[in-house]
N, C-alpha and C positions, 0 to 999 in steps of 0.2 A: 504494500500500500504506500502510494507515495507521502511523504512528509516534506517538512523545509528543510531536509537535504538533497532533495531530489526538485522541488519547489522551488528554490529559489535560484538555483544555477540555471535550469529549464527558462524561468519566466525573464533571466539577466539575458541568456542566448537571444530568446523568442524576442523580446524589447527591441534590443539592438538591431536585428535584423528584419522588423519592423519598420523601425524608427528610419535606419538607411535607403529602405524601399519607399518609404513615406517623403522622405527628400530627394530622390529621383531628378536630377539636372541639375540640382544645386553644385557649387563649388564645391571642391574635396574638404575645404576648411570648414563648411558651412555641415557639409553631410557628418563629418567627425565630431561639431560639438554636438548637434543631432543625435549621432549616433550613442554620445558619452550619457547625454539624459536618458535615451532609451532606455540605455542598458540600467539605470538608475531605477527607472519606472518601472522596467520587467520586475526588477527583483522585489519592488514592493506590491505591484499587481500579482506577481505571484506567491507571495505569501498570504498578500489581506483577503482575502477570503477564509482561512484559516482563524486570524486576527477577528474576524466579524463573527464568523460560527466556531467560536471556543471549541476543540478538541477535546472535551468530556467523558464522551466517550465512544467508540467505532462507527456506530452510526448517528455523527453529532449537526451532519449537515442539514442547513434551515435555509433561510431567505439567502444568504448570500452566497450560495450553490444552487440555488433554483433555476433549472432553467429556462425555464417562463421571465422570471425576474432579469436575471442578469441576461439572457437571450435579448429582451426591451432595454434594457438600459444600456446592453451593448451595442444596440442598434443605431439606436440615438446618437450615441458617442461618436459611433461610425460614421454617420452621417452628416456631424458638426464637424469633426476633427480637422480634415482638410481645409476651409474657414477658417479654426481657429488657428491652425496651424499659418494659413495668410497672416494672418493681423500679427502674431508674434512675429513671422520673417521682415512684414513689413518693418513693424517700429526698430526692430534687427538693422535694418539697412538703414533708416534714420538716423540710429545710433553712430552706425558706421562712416555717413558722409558727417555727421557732426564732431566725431572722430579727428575726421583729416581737416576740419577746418578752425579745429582746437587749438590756441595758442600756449599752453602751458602742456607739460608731458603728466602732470596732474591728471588734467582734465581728459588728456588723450585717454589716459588709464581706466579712468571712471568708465567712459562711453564706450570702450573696448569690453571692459567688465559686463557692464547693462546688455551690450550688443552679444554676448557670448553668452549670455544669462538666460536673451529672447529666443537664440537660437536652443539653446539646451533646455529651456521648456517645453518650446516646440517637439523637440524627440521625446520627452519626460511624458507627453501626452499619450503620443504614439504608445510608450513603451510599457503601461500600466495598461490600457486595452490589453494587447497580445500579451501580458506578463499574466495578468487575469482569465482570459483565454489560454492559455495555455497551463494553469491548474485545474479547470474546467475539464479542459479536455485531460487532462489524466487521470483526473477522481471518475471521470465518467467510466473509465476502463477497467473499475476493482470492479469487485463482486459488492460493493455497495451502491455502484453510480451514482447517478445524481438524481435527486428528487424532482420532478417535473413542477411544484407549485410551490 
């Protein structure tokens, strides 16, 4: 039965290679910090469902293994993500041109920070979906599965 030894490397993998596919034409600089929050997101998507339905005992799984539940809210997700993934790359590149037109290396530093910040939440998004999904799909495959409601 998998647990968060199996869980969290799983949903770190599944994030990151989400989160890379999710930035798709972007810069390699841009896909990498991308990539860094993904793999951030996986591993907490892949654990919180665990974190929500306390492990009690064998068959402890409730709402946040359902999948009715998480099936609709992943949907949704699915469906904003790209969206919100725009608006963070947006202010990302705002960051960026304000960046190069910064007179102090201060100020450079700040808006480099902020700019790598926008981009790594963008992946961080990405990578709790698929870190989520991807505990999902392995509790489904014990002899307990998932509960449908």
């Amino acid at each position: 039965m998998p647990n968060r030894d199996v869980h969290g490397p799983v949903g770190t993998a599944s994030g990151g290679l989400y989160a890379v596919y999710m930035s798709y034409g972007q810069p390699l600089s841009h896909v990498m910090a991308e990539a860094a929050g993904g793999a951030v997101g996986g591993y907490a998507g892949g654990v919180l469902p665990d974190r929500i339905d306390v492990a009690t005992h064998p068959g402890h799984r409730a709402e946040a293994h359902s999948m009715a539940i998480t099936g609709t809210v992943g949907w949704i997700v699915r469906e904003n993500l790209p969206e919100w993934q725009a608006a963070l790359r947006s202010h990302a590149d705002r960051f960026a041109v304000m960046r190069t037109q910064a007179e102090s290396s201060l100020l450079q530093a700040l808006f480099w920070i902020a700019e790598y910040f926008c981009r790594f939440v963008a992946g961080l998004a990405a990578g709790v979906l698929a870190g989520y999904a991807s505990h999902l799909t392995l509790d489904f495959f014990t002899p307990a599965s998932l509960p449908v409601i």
